[in-house]
CHARMM-style PDB file with segment names, atoms N, HN, CA, C and O in Angstrom:
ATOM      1  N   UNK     1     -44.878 102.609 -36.755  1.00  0.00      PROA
ATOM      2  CA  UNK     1     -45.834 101.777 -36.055  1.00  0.00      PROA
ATOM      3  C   UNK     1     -45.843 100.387 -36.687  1.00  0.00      PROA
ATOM      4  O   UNK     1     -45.780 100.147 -37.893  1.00  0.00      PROA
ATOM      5  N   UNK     2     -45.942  99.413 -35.574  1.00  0.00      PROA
ATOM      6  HN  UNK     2     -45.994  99.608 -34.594  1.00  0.00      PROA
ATOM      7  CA  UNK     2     -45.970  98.285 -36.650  1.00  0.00      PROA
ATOM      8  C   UNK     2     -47.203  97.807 -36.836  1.00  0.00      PROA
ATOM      9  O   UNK     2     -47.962  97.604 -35.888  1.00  0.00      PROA
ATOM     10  N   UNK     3     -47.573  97.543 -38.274  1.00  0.00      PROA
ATOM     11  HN  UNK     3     -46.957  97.707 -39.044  1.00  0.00      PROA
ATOM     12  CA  UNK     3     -49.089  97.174 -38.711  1.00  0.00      PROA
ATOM     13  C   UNK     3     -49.321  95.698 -38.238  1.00  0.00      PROA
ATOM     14  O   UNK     3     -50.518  95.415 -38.194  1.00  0.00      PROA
ATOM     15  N   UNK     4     -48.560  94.796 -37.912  1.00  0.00      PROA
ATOM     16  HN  UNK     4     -47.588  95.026 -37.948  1.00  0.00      PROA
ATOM     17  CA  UNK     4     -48.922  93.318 -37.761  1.00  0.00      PROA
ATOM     18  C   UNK     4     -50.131  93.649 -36.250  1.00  0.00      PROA
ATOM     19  O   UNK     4     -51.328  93.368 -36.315  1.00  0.00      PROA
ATOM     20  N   UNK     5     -49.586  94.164 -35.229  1.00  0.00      PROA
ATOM     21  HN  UNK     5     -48.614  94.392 -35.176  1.00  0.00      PROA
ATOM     22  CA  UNK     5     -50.664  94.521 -34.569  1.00  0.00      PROA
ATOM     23  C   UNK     5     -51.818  95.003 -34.656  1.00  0.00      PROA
ATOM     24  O   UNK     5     -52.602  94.492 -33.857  1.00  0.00      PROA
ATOM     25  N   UNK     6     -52.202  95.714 -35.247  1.00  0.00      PROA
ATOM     26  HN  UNK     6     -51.564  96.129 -35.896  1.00  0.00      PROA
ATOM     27  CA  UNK     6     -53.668  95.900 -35.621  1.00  0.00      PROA
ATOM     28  C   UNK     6     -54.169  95.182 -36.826  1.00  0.00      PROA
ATOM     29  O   UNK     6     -55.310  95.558 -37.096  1.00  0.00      PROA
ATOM     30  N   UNK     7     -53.815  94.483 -37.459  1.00  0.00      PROA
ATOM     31  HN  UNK     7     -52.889  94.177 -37.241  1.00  0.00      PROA
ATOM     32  CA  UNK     7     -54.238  93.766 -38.990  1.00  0.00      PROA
ATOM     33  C   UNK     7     -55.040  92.822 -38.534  1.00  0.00      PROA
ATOM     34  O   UNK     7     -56.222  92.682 -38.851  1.00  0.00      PROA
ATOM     35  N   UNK     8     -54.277  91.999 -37.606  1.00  0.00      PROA
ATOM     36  HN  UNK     8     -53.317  92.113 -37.348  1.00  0.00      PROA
ATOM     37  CA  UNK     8     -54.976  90.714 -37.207  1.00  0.00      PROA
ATOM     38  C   UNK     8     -54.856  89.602 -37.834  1.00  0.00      PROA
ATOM     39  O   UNK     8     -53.680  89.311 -38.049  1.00  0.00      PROA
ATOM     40  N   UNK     9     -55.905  88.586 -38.356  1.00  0.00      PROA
ATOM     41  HN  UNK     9     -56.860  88.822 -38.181  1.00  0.00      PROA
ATOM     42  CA  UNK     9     -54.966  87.544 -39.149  1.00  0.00      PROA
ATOM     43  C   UNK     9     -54.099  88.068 -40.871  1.00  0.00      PROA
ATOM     44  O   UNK     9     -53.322  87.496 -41.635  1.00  0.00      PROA
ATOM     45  N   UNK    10     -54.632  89.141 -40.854  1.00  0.00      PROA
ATOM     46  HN  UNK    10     -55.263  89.606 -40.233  1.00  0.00      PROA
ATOM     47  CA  UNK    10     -53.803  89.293 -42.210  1.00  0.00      PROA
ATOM     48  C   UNK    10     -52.588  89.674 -42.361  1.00  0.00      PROA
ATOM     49  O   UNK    10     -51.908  89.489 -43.370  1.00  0.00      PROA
ATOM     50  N   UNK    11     -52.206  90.305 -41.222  1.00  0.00      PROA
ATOM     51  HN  UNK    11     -52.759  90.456 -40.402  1.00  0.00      PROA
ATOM     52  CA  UNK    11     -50.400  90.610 -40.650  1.00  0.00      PROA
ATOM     53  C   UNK    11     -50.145  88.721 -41.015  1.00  0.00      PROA
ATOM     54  O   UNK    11     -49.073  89.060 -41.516  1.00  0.00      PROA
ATOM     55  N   UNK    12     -50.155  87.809 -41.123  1.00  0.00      PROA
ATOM     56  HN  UNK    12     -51.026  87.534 -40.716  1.00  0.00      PROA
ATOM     57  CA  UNK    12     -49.557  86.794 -41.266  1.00  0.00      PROA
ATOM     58  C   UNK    12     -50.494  85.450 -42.188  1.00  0.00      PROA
ATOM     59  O   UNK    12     -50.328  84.234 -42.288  1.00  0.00      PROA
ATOM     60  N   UNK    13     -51.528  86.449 -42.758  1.00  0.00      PROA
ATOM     61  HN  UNK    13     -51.663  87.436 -42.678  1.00  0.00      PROA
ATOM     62  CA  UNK    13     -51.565  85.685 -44.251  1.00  0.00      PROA
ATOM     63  C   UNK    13     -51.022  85.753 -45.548  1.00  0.00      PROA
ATOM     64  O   UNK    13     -50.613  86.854 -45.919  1.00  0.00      PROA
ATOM     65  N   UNK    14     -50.941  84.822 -46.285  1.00  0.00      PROA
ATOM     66  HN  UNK    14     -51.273  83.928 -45.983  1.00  0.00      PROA
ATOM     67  CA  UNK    14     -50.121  84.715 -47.574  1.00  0.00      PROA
ATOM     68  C   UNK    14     -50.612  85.062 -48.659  1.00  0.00      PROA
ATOM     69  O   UNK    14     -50.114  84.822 -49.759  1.00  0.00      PROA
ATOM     70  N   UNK    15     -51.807  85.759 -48.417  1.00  0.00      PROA
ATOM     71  HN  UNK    15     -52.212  85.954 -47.524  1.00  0.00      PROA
ATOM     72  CA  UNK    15     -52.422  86.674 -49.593  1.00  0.00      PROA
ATOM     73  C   UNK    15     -52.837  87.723 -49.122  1.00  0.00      PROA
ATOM     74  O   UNK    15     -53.912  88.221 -49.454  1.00  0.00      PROA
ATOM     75  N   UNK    16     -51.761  88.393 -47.972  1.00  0.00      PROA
ATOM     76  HN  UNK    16     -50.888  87.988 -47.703  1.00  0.00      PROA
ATOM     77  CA  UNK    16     -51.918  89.758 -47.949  1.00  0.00      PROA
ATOM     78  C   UNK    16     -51.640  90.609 -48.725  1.00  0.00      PROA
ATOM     79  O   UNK    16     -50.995  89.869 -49.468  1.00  0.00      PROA
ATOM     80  N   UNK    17     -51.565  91.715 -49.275  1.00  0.00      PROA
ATOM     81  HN  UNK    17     -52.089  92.316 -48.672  1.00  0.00      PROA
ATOM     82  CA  UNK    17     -50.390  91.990 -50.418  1.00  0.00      PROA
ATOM     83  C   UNK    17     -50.860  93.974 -49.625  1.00  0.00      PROA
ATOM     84  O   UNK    17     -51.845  94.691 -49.448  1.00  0.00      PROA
ATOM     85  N   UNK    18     -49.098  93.996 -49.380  1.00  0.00      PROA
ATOM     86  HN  UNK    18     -48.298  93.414 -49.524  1.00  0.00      PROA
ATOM     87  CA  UNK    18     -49.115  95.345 -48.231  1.00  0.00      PROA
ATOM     88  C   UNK    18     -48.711  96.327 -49.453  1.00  0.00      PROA
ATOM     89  O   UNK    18     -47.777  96.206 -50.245  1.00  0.00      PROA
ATOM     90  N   UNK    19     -50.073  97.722 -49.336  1.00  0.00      PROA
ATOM     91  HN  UNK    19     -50.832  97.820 -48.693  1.00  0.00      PROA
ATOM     92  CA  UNK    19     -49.724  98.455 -50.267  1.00  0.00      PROA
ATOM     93  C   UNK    19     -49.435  99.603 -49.665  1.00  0.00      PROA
ATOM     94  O   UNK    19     -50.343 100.269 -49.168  1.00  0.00      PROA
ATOM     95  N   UNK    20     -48.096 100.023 -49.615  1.00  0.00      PROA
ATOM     96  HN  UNK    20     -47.358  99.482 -50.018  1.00  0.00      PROA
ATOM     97  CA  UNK    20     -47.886 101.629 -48.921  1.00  0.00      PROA
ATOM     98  C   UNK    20     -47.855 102.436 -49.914  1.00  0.00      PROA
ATOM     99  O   UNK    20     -47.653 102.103 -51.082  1.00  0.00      PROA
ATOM    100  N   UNK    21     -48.159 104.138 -49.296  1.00  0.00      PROA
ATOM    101  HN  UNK    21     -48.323 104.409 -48.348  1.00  0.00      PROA
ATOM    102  CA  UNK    21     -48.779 104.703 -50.081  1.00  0.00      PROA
ATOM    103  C   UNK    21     -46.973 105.914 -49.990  1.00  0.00      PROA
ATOM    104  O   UNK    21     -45.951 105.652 -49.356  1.00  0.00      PROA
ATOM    105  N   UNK    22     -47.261 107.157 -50.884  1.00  0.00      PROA
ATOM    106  HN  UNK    22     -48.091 107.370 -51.399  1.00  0.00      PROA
ATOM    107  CA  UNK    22     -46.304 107.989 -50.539  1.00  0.00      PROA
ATOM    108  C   UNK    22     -46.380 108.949 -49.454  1.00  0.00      PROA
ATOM    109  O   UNK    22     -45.420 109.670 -49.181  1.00  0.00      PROA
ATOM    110  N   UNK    23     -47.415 108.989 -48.860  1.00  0.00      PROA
ATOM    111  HN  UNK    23     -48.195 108.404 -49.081  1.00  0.00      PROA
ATOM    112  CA  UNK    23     -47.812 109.595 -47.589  1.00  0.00      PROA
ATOM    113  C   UNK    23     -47.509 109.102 -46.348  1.00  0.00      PROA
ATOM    114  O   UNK    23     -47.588 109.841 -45.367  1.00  0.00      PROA
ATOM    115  N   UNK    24     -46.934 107.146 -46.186  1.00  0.00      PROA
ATOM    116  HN  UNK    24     -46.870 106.546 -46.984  1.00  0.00      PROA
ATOM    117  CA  UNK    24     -46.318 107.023 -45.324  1.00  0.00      PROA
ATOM    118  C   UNK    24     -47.756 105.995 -44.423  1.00  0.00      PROA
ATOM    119  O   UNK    24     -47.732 105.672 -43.235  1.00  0.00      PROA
ATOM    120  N   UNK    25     -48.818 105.692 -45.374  1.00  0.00      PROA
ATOM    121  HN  UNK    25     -48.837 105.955 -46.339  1.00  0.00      PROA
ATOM    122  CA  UNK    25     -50.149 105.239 -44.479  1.00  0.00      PROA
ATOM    123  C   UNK    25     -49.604 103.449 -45.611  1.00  0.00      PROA
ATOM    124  O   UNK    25     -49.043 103.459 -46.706  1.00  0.00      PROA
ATOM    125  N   UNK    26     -49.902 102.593 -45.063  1.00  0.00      PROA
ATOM    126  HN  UNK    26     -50.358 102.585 -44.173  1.00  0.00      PROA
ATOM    127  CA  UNK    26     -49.725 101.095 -45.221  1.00  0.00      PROA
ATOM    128  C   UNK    26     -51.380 100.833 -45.107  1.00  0.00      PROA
ATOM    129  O   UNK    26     -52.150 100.972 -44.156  1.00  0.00      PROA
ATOM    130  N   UNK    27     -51.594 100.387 -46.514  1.00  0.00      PROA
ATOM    131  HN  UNK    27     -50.969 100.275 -47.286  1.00  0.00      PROA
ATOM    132  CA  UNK    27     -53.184  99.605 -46.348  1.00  0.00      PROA
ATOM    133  C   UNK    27     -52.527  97.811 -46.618  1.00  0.00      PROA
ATOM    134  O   UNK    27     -51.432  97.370 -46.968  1.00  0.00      PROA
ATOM    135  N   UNK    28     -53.599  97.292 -46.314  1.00  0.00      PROA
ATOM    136  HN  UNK    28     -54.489  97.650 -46.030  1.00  0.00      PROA
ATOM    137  CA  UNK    28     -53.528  95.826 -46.578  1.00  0.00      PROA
ATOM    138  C   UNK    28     -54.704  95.444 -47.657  1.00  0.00      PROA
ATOM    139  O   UNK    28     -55.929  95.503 -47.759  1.00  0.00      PROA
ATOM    140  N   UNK    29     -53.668  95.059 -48.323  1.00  0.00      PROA
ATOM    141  HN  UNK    29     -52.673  95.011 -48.240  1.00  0.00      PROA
ATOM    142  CA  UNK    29     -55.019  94.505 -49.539  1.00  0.00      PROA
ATOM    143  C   UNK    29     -55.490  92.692 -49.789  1.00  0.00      PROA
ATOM    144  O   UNK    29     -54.435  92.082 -49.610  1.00  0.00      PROA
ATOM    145  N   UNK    30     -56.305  91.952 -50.027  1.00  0.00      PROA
ATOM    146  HN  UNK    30     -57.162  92.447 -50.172  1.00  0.00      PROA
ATOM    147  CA  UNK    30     -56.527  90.979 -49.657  1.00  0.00      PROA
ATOM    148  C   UNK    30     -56.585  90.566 -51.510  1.00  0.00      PROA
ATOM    149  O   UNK    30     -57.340  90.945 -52.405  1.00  0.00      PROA
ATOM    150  N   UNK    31     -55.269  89.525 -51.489  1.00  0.00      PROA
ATOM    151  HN  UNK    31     -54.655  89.218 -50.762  1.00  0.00      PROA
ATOM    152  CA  UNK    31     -55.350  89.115 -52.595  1.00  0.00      PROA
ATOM    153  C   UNK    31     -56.047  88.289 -52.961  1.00  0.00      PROA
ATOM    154  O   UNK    31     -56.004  88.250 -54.191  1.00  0.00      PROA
ATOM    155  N   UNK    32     -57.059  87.174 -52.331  1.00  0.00      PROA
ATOM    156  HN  UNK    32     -57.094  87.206 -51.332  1.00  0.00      PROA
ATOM    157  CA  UNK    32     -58.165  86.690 -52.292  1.00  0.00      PROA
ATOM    158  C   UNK    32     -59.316  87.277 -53.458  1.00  0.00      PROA
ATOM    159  O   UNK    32     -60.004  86.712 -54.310  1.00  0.00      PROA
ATOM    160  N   UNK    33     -59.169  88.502 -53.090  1.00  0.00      PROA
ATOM    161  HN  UNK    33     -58.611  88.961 -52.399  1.00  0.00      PROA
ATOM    162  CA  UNK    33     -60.343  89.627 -53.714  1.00  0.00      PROA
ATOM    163  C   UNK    33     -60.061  89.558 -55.851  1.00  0.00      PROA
ATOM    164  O   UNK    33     -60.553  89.916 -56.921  1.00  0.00      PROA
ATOM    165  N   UNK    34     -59.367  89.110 -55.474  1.00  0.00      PROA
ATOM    166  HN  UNK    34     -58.967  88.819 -54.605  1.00  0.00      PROA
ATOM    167  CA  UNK    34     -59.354  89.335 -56.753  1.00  0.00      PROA
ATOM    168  C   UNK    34     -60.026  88.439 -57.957  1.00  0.00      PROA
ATOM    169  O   UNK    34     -60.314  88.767 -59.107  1.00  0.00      PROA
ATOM    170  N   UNK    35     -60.169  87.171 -57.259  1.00  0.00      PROA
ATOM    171  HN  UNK    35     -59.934  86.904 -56.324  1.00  0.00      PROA
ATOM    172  CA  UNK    35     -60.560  86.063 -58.044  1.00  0.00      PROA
ATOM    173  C   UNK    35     -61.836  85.416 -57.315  1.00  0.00      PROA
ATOM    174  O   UNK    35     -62.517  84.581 -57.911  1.00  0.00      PROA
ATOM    175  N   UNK    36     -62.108  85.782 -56.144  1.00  0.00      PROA
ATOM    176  HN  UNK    36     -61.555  86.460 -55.659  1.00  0.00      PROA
ATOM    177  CA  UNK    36     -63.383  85.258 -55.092  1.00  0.00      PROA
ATOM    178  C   UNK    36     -63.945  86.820 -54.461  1.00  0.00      PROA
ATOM    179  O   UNK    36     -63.308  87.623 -53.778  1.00  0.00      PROA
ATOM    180  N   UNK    37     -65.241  86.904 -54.916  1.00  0.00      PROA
ATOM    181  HN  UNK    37     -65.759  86.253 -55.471  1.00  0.00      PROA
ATOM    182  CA  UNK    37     -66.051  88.020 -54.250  1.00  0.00      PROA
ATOM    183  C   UNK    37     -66.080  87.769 -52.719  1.00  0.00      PROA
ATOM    184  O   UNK    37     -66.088  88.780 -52.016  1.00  0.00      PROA
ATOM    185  N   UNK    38     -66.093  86.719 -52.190  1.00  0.00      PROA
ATOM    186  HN  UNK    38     -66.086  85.899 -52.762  1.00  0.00      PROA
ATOM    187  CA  UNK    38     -66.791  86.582 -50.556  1.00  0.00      PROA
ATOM    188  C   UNK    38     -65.061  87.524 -50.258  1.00  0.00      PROA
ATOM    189  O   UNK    38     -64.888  87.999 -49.136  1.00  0.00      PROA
ATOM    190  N   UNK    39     -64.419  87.620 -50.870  1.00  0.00      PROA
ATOM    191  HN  UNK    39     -64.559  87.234 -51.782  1.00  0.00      PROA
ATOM    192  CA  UNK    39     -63.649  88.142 -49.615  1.00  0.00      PROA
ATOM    193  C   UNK    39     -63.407  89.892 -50.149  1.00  0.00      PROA
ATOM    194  O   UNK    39     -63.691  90.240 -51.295  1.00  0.00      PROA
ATOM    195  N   UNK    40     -62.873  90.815 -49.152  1.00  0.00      PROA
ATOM    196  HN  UNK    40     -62.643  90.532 -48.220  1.00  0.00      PROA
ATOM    197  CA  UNK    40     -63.030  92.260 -49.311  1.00  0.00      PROA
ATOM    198  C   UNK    40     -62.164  92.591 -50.175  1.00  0.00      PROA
ATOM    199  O   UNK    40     -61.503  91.566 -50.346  1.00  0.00      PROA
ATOM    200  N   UNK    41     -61.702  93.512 -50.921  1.00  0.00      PROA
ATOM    201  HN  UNK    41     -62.238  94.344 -50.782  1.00  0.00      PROA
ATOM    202  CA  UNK    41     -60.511  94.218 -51.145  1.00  0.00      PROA
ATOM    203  C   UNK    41     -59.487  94.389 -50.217  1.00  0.00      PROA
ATOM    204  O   UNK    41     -58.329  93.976 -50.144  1.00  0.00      PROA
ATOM    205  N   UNK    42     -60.641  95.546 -49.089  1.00  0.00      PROA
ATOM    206  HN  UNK    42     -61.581  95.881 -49.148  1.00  0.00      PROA
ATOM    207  CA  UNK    42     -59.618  95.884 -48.243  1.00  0.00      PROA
ATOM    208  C   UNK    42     -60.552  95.968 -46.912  1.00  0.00      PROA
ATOM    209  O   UNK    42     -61.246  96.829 -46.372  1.00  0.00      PROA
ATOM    210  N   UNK    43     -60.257  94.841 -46.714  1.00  0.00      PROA
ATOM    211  HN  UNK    43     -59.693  94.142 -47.153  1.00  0.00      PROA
ATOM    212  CA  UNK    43     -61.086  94.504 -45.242  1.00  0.00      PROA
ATOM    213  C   UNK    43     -60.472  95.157 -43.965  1.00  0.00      PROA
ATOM    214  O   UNK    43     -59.338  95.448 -43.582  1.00  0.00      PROA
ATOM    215  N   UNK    44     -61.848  95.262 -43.444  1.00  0.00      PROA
ATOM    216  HN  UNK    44     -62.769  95.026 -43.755  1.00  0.00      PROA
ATOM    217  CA  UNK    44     -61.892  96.489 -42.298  1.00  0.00      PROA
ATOM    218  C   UNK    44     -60.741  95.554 -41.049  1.00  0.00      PROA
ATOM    219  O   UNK    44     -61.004  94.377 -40.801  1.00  0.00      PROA
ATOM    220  N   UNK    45     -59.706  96.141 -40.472  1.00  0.00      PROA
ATOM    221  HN  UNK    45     -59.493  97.097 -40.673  1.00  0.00      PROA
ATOM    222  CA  UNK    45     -58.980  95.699 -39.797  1.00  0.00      PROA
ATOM    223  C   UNK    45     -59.425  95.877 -38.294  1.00  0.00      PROA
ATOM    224  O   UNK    45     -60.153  96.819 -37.980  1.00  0.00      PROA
ATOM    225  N   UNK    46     -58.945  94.894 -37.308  1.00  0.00      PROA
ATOM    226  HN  UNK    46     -58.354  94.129 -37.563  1.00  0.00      PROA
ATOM    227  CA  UNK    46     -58.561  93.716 -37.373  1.00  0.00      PROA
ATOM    228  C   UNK    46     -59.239  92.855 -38.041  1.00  0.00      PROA
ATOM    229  O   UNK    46     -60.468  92.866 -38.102  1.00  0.00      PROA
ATOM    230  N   UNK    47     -58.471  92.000 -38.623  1.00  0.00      PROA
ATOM    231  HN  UNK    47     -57.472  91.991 -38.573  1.00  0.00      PROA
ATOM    232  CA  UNK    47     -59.678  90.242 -39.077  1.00  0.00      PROA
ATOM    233  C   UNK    47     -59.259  89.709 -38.020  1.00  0.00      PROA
ATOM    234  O   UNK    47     -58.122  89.877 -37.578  1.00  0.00      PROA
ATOM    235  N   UNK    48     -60.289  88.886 -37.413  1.00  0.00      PROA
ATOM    236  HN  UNK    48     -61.212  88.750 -37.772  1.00  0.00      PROA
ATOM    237  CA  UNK    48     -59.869  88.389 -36.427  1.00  0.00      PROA
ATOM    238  C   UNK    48     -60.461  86.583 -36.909  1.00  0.00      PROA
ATOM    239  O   UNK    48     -59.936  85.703 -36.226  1.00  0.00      PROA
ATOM    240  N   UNK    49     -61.251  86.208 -37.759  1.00  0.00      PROA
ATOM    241  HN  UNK    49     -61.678  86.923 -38.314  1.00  0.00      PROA
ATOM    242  CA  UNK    49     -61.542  85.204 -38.383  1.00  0.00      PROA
ATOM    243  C   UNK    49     -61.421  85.206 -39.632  1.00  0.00      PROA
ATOM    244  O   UNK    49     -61.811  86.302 -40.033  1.00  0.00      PROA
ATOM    245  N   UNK    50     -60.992  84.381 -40.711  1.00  0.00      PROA
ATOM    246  HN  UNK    50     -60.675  83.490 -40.385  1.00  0.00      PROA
ATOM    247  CA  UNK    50     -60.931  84.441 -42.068  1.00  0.00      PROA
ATOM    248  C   UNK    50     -61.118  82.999 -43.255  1.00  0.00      PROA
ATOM    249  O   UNK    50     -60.060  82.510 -43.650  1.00  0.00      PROA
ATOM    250  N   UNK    51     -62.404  82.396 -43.760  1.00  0.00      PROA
ATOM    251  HN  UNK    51     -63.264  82.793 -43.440  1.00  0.00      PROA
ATOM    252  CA  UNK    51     -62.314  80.675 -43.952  1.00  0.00      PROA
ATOM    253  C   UNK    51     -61.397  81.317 -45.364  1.00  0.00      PROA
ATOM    254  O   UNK    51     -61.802  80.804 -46.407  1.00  0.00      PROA
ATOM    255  N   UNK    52     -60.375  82.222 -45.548  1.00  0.00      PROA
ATOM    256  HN  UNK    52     -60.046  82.639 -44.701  1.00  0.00      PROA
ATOM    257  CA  UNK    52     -59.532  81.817 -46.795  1.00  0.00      PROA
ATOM    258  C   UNK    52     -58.129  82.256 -46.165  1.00  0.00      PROA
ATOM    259  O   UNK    52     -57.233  82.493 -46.975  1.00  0.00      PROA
ATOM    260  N   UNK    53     -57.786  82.417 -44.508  1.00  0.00      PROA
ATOM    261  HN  UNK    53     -58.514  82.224 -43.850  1.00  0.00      PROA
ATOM    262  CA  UNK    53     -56.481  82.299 -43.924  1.00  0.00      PROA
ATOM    263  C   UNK    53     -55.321  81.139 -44.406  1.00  0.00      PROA
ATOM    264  O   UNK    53     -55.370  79.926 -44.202  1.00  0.00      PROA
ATOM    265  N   UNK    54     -54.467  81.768 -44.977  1.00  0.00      PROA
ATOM    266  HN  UNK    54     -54.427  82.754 -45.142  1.00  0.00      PROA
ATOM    267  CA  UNK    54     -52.862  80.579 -45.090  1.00  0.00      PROA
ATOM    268  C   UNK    54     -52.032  81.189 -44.440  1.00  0.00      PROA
ATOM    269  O   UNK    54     -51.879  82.297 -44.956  1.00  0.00      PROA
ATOM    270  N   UNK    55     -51.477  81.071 -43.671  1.00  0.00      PROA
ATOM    271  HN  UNK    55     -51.601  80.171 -43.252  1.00  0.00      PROA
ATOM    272  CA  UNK    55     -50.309  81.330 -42.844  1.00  0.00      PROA
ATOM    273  C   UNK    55     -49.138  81.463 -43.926  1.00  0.00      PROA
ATOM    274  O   UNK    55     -48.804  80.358 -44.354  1.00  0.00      PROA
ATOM    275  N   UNK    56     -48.419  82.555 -44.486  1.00  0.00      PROA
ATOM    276  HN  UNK    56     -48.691  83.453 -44.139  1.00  0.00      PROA
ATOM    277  CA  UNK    56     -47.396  83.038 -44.469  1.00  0.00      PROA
ATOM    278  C   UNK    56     -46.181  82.006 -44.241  1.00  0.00      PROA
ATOM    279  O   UNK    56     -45.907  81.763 -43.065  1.00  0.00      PROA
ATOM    280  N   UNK    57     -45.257  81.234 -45.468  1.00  0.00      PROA
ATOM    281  HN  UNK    57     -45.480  81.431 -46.423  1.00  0.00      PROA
ATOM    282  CA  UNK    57     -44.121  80.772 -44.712  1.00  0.00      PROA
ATOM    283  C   UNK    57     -42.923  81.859 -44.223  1.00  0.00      PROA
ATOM    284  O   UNK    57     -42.985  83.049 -43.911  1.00  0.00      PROA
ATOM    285  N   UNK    58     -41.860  80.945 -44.297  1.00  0.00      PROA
ATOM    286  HN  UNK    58     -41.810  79.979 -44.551  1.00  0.00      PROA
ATOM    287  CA  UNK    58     -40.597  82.088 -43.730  1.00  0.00      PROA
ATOM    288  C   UNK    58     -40.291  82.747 -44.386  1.00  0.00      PROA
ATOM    289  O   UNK    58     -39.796  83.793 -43.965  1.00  0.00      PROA
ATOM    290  N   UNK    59     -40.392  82.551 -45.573  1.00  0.00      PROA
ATOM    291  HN  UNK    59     -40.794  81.702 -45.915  1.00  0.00      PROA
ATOM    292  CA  UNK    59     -39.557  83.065 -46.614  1.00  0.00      PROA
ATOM    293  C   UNK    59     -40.244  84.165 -47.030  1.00  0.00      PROA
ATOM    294  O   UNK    59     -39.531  85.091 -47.416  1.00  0.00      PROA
ATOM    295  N   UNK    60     -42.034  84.420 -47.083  1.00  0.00      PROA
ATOM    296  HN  UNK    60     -42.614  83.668 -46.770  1.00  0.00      PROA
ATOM    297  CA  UNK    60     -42.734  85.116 -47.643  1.00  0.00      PROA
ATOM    298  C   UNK    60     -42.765  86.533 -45.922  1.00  0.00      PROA
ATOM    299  O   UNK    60     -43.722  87.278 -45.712  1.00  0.00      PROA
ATOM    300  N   UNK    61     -42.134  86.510 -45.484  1.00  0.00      PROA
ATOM    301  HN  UNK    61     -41.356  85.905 -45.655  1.00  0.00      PROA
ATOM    302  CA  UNK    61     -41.933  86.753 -44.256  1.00  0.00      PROA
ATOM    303  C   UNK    61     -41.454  88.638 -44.522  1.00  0.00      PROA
ATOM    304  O   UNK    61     -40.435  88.921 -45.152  1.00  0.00      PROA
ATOM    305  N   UNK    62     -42.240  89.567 -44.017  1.00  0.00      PROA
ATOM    306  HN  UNK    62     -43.068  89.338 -43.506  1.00  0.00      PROA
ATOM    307  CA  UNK    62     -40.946  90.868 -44.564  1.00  0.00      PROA
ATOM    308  C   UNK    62     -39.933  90.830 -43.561  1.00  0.00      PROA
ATOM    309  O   UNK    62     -39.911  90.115 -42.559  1.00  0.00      PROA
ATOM    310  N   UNK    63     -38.898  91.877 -44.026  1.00  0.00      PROA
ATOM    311  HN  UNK    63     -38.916  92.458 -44.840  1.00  0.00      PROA
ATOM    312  CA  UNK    63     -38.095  91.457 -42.869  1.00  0.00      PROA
ATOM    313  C   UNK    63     -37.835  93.188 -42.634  1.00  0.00      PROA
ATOM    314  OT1 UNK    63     -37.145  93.587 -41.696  1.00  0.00      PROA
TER     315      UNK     63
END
C-alpha cells in the first residue's frame, strides 16, 4: 500500500522520518517532536495542515 496517500502533508515533509516495523506496518514519525513540543511524535494521520511543513527536496525523495 502506498503510505504517501493517507499521511497527508507528511508523505512529503522533510522531517518525516518513516519508521517500519518487522511486522510490515510503516508509522511516520515527526522529527519536529523531538526538539519542539507543539508538534506530535506520531501524529494522527492524515495532516492535512502543519505551521512546521518543509517540503522534501529530490534528493531526500524515497525511491
Amino acid at each position: 500500500m502506498d503510505y504517501t496517500i493517507q499521511a497527508g502533508f507528511c508523505a512529503e515533509c522533510a522531517h518525516a522520518l518513516v519508521r517500519p516495523t518487522n511486522k510490515g506496518t510503516i508509522y511516520l514519525r515527526c522529527g519536529l517532536a523531538a526538539r519542539d513540543e507543539r508538534f506530535p511524535r506520531y501524529p494522527r494521520l492524515p495532516v492535512l495542515s502543519c505551521p512546521g511543513f518543509q517540503p522534501m527536496v529530490a534528493s531526500d525523495r524515497p525511491r
